[in-house]
C-alpha positions in Angstrom: 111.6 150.2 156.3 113.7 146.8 157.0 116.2 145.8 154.7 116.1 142.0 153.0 118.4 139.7 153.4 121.2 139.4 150.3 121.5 136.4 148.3 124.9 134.7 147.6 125.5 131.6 146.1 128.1 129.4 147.0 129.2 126.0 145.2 131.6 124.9 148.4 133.4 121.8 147.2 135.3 120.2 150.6 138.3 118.1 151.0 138.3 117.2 154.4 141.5 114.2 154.9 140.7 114.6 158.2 137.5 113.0 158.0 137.7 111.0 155.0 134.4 113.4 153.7 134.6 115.0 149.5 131.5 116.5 148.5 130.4 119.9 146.8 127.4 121.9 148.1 125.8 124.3 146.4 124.2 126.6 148.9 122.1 129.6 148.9 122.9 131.7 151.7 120.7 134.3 152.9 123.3 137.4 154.7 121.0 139.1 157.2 121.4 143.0 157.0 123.5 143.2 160.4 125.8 140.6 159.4 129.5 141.5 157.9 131.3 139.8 155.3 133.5 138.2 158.2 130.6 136.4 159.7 129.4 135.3 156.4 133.0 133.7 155.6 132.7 132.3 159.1 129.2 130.9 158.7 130.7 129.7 155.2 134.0 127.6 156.6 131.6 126.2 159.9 129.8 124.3 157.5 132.8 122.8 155.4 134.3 122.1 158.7 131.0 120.1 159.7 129.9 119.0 156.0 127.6 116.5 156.1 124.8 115.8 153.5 122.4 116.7 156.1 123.5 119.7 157.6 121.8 122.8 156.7 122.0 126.8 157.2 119.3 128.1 159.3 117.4 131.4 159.5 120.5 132.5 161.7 120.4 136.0 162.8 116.7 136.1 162.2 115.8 133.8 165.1 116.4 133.6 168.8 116.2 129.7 168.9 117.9 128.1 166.0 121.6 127.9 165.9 123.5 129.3 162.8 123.8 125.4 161.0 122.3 122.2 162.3 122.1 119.0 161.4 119.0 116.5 161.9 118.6 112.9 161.9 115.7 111.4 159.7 113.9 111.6 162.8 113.8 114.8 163.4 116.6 115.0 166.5 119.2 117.2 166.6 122.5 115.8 165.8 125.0 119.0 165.8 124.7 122.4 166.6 126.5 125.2 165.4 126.6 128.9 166.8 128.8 131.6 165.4 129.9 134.0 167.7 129.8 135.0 171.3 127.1 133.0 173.0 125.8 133.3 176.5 126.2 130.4 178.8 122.5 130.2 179.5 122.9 129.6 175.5 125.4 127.0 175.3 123.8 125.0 178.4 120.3 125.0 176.3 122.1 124.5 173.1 124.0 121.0 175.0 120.8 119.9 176.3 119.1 120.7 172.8 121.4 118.6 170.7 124.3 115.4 170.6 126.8 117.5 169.5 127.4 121.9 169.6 130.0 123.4 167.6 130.7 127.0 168.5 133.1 129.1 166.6 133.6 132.4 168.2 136.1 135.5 166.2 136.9 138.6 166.9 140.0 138.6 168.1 140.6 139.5 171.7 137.1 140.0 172.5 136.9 136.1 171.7 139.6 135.9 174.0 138.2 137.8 176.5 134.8 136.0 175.8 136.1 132.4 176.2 138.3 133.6 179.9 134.9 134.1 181.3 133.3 130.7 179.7 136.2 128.0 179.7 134.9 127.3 183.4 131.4 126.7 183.4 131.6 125.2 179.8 134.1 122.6 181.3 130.9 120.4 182.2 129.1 120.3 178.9 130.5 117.2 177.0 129.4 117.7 174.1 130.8 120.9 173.7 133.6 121.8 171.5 135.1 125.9 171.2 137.3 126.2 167.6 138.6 129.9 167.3 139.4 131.6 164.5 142.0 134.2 164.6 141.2 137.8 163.9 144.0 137.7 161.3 142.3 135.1 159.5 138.7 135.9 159.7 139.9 139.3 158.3 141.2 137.6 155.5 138.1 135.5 154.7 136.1 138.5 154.6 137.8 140.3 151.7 136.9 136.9 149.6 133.4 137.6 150.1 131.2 137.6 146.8 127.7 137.0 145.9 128.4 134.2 143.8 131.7 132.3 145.0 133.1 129.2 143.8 135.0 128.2 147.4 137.6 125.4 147.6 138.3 124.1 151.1 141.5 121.6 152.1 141.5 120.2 155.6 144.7 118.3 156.8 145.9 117.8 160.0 143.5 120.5 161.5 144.5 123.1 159.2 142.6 124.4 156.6 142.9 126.2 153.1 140.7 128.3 152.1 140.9 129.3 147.8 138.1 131.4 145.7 139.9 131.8 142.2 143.0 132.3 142.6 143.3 133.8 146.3 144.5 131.5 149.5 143.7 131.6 152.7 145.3 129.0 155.6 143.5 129.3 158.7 144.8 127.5 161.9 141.8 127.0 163.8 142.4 126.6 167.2 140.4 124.5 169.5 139.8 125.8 172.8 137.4 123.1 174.1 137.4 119.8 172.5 133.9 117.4 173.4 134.7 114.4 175.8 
């Protein structure tokens, strides 16, 4: 018998200096029964990163052809994509011809690594590609703030970003591997 998908809900309030953007989101987030609490958390900071009162979570894991956020224009384009994870480059070449803008955040440490070795070259002609890695440190981190109701507070300055549910902290560094031309 397939398992459902768990419920959280997140009020997300961002503070992104970076980009000049302050808004709170209250999301319901859907965690598919394969994914971990570290994907979640990632899934969870991808948005705040690319907060934007259109963007939206997707049916993720549960479809082939939608990315894990997107954002739409009022007519219907797609404006950014946003894949977690370790994509294929078939993937990321459909993904770039799909939308202006993809956004992938791959984790897992040296398997990212290892990942992004055999990408960096082919992805070097997709322009509207950008690569922002997360640490395995710091994903682990995330992970243990995981809860099905979550009150999340995120600070971005200067490209780094805090990360506070009550009265834990996270700082993540996000590095970017590939930045869009």
């Amino acid at each position: 018998m397939a398992q459902n998908a768990t419920i959280y809900k997140v009020e997300l309030s961002v503070s992104d200096m970076d980009r000049h953007y302050y808004e709170t989101h209250k999301l319901t987030v859907a965690k598919h029964p394969s994914e971990t609490d570290e994907r979640l958390m990632v899934r969870i900071i991808a948005f705040a990163l690319n907060a934007h009162e259109s963007l939206e979570m997707t049916k993720g894991l549960s479809t082939d052809d939608e990315p894990d956020i997107w954002q739409k224009s009022l007519s219907g384009e797609l404006d950014v994509w946003v894949a977690l994870g370790l994509p294929s480059e078939k993937v990321m070449r459909q993904s770039c011809s799909k939308a202006e803008r993809v956004v992938v955040y791959p984790y897992g440490g040296r398997t990212a690594e290892i990942w992004w070795e055999k990408m960096k070259g082919g992805a070097a002609r997709f322009g509207n590609l950008e690569v922002v890695s997360f640490s395995e440190k710091d994903t682990g981190a995330l992970s243990g703030m995981a809860n099905r109701t979550m009150k999340l507070q995120v600070n971005v300055q200067d490209g780094e970003v805090m990360v506070s549910v009550g009265d834990r902290i996270v700082y993540l560094n996000p590095l970017k591997w590939k930045s869009a031309a």
